[in-house]
C-alpha positions, 0 to 999 in steps of 0.5 A: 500500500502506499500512503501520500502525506501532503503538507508542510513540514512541521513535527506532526508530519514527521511523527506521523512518518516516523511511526510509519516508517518500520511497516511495509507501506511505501510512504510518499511526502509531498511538501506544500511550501517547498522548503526542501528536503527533511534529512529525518526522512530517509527512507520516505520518498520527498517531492520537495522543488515542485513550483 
């Protein structure tokens, strides 16, 4: 399964994530304000520069 998180960077959005990220969803983060990629996410694909 895969799950698509659209939204800022923020610490709900990365606790989310990281609760997340040890299950066998692909899991997908799609930053709304382009503030570039989060190096607490490393195994979670980031569309990060979209605009």
């Amino acid at each position: 399964m895969k799950i698509l998180f659209i939204s800022m960077p923020c610490i709900y959005t990365i606790r989310w994530i990281e609760n997340l990220k040890d299950t066998s969803y692909d899991l997908y983060w799609f930053d709304v304000l382009e503030r570039g990629k989060l190096d607490t996410l490393g195994s979670v694909y980031q569309f990060t520069n979209w605009g």
